[in-house]
LUMRO-517209 format. One record per residue (C-alpha): residue in three letters; x, y, z; residue number from 1. Coordinates in steps of 0.5 Angstrom, whole numbers, plus 500, padded with zeros to 3 digits. Example, Ala and Ser with C-alpha at 12.3 -4.5 7.8 and 13.67 -1.06 7.14 Angstrom:
2
+------+------+-------+-----+------+
| resn | east | north |  up | resi |
+------+------+-------+-----+------+
|  ALA |  525 |   491 | 516 |    1 |
|  SER |  527 |   498 | 514 |    2 |
+------+------+-------+-----+------+
REM end
This chain:
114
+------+------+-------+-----+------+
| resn | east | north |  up | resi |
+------+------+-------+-----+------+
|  UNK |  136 |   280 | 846 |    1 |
|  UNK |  134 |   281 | 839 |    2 |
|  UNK |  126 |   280 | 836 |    3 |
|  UNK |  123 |   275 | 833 |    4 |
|  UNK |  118 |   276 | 826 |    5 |
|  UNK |  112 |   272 | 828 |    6 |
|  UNK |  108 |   271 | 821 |    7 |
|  UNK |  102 |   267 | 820 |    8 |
|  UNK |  104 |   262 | 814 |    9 |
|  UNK |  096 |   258 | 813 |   10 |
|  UNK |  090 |   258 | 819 |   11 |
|  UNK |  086 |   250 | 817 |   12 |
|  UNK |  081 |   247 | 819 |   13 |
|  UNK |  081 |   239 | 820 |   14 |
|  UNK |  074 |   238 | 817 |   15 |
|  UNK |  074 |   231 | 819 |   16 |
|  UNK |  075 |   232 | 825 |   17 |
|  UNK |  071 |   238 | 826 |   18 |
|  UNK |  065 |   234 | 823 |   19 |
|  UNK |  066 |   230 | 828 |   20 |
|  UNK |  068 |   233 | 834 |   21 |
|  UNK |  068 |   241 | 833 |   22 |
|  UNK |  061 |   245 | 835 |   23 |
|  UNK |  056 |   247 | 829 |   24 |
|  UNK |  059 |   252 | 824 |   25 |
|  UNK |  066 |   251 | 827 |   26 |
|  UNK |  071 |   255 | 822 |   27 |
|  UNK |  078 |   257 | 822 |   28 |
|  UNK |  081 |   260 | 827 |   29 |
|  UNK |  078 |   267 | 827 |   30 |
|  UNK |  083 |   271 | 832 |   31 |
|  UNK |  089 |   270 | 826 |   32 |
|  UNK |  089 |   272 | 819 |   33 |
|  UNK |  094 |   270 | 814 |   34 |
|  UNK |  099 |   275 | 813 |   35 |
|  UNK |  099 |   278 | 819 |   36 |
|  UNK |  106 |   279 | 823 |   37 |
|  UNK |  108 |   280 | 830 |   38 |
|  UNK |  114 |   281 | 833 |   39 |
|  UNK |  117 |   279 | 841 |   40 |
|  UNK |  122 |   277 | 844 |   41 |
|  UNK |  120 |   276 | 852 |   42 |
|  UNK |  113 |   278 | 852 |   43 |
|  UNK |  106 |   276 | 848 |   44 |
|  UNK |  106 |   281 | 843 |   45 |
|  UNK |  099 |   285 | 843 |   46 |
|  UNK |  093 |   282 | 839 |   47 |
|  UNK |  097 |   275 | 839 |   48 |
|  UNK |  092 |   269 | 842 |   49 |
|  UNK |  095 |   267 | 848 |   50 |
|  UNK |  094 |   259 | 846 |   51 |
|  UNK |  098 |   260 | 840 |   52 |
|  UNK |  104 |   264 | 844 |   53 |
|  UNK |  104 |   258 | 850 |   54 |
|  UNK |  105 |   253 | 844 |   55 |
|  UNK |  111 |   257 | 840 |   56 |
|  UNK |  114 |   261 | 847 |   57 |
|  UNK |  120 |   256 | 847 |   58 |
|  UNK |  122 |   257 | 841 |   59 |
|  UNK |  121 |   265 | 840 |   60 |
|  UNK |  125 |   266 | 847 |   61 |
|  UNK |  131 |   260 | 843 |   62 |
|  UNK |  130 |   266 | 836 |   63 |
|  UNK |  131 |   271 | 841 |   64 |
|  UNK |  137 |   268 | 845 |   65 |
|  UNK |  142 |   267 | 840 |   66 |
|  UNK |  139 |   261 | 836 |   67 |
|  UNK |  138 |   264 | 829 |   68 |
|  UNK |  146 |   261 | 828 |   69 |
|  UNK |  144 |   254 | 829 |   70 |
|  UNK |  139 |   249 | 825 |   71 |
|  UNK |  134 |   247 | 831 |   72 |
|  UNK |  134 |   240 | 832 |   73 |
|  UNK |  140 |   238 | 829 |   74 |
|  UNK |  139 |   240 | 823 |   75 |
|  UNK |  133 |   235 | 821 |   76 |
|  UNK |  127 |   240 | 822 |   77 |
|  UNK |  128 |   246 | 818 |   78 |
|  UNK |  134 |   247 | 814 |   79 |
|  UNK |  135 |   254 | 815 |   80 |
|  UNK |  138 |   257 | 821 |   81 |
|  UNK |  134 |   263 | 825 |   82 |
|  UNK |  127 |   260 | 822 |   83 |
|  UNK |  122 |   256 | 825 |   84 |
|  UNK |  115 |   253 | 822 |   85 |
|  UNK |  110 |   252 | 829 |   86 |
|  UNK |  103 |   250 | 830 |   87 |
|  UNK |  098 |   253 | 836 |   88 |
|  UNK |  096 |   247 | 840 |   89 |
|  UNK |  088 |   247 | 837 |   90 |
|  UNK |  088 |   240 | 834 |   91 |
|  UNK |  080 |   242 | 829 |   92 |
|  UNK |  084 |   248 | 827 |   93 |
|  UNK |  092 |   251 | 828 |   94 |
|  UNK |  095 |   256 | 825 |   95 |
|  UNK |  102 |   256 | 822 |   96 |
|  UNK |  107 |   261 | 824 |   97 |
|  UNK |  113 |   262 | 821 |   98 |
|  UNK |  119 |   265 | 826 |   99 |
|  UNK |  125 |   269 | 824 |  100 |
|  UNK |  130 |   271 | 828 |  101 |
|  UNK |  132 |   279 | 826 |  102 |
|  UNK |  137 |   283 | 827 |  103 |
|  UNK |  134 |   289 | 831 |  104 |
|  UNK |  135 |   288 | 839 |  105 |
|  UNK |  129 |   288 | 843 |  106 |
|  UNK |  127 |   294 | 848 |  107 |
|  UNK |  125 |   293 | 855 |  108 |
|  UNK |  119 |   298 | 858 |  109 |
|  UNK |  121 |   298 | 864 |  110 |
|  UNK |  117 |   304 | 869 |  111 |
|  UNK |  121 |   305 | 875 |  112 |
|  UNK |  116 |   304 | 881 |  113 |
|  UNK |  116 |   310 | 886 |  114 |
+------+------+-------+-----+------+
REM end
């Protein structure tokens, strides 16, 4: 298994639907700065958003797995392979992470119970 690069590409904010929907003073995301970088492979990384890890998993575990040789989707996504452009499920204000495969192989921390 091999770990994945998570970098936060744009946090938006629909102001629209913000107007209409969001609670007073709602702004971008708060939790994620653009810039920031992660990586994971199995495990949410520490500091990462919880909602934003559950709409992105699928794809990490995929990068981490042996999907960087292919395009995902039958090449009609991305155009490069190993990369993935993915939102958090927040629909007033997503964050947008790119995802790499790399090729540094994951660690397991395993303690022994005893």
């Amino acid at each position: 298994m091999k770990k994945v690069k998570i970098t936060v590409l744009k946090t938006t904010l629909d102001k629209e639907l913000a107007d209409q929907y969001g609670a007073e003073g709602l702004t971008a995301c708060p939790m994620m700065k653009e810039g920031q970088v992660f990586y994971a492979d199995y495990a949410k990384p520490e500091g990462f958003c919880d909602e934003a890890w559950k709409a992105i998993y699928q794809y990490v575990f995929a990068l981490a797995h042996g999907a960087e040789k292919e395009l995902f989707y039958f090449g009609d996504w991305i155009k490069t392979p190993g990369v993935a452009i993915c939102c958090c499920n927040d629909g007033l204000r997503p964050v947008i992470f790119k995802l790499e495969a790399t090729d540094e192989t994951s660690q397991i921390n395993y303690t022994p119970v005893r």
